[in-house]
C-alpha positions as CSV (number, residue, x, y, z in Angstrom):
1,X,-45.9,-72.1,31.0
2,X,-48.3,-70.9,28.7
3,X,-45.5,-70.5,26.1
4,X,-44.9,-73.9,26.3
5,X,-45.9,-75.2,23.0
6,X,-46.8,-78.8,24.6
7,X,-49.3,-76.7,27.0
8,X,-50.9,-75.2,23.6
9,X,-50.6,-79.0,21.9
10,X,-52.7,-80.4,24.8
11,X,-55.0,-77.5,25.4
12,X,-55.6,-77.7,21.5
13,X,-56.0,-81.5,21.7
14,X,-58.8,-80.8,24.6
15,X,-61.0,-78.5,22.8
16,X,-60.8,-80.1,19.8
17,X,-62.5,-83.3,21.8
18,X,-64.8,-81.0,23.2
19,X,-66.2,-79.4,20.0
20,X,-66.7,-83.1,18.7
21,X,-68.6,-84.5,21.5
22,X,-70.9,-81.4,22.0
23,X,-71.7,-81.6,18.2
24,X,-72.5,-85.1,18.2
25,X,-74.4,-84.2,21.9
26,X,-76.8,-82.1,19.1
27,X,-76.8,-84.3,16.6
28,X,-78.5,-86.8,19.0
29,X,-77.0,-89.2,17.7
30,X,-79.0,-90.0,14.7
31,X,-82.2,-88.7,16.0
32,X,-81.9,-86.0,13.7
33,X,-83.1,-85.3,10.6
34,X,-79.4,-84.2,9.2
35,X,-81.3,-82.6,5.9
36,X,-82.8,-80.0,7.9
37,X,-80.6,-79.7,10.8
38,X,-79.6,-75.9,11.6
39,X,-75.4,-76.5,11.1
40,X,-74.3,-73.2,11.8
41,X,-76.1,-73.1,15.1
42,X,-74.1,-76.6,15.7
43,X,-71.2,-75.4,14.4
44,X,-71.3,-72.1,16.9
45,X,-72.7,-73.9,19.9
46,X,-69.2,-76.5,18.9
47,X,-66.9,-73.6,18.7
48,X,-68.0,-72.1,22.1
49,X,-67.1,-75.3,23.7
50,X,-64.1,-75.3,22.4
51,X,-63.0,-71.3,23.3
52,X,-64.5,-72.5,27.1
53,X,-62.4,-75.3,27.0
54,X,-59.4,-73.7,25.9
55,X,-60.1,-71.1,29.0
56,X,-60.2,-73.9,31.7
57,X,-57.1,-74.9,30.3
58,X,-55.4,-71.8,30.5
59,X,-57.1,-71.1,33.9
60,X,-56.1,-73.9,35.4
61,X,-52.3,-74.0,34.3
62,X,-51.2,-72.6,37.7
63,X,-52.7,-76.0,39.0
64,X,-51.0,-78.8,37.3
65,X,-47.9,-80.2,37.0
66,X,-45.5,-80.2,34.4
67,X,-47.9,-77.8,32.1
68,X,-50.5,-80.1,31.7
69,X,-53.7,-78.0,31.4
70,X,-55.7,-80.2,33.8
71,X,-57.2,-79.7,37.2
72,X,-56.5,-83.4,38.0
């Protein structure tokens, strides 16, 4: 299952959403001053979403059906 490259396509797909919303979460949207925002503390905080959403995914594998990493 977890050599199944549609597995790694949707897992990849997942985190990928998950990085996105959780840097637009800290952007706020707008509220920020984007001049003196601290981007490498977004980018890492973005990036650890990500990596924990790529471990639910492979942690819940034995769940789903078909190789969808989903708990649903």
């Amino acid at each position: 299952m977890y050599l199944s490259a549609t597995f790694w396509k949707r897992a990849a797909e997942r985190a990928i959403k998950t990085a996105a919303q959780t840097a637009v979460a800290l952007l706020g949207a707008g509220a920020v001053d984007v001049l003196t925002l601290d981007w490498q503390a977004l980018g890492s905080v973005s990036v650890g979403a990500a990596l924990v959403s790529i471990l639910t995914s492979v942690g819940s594998a034995q769940v789903a059906e078909q190789g969808d990493p989903s708990l649903v």
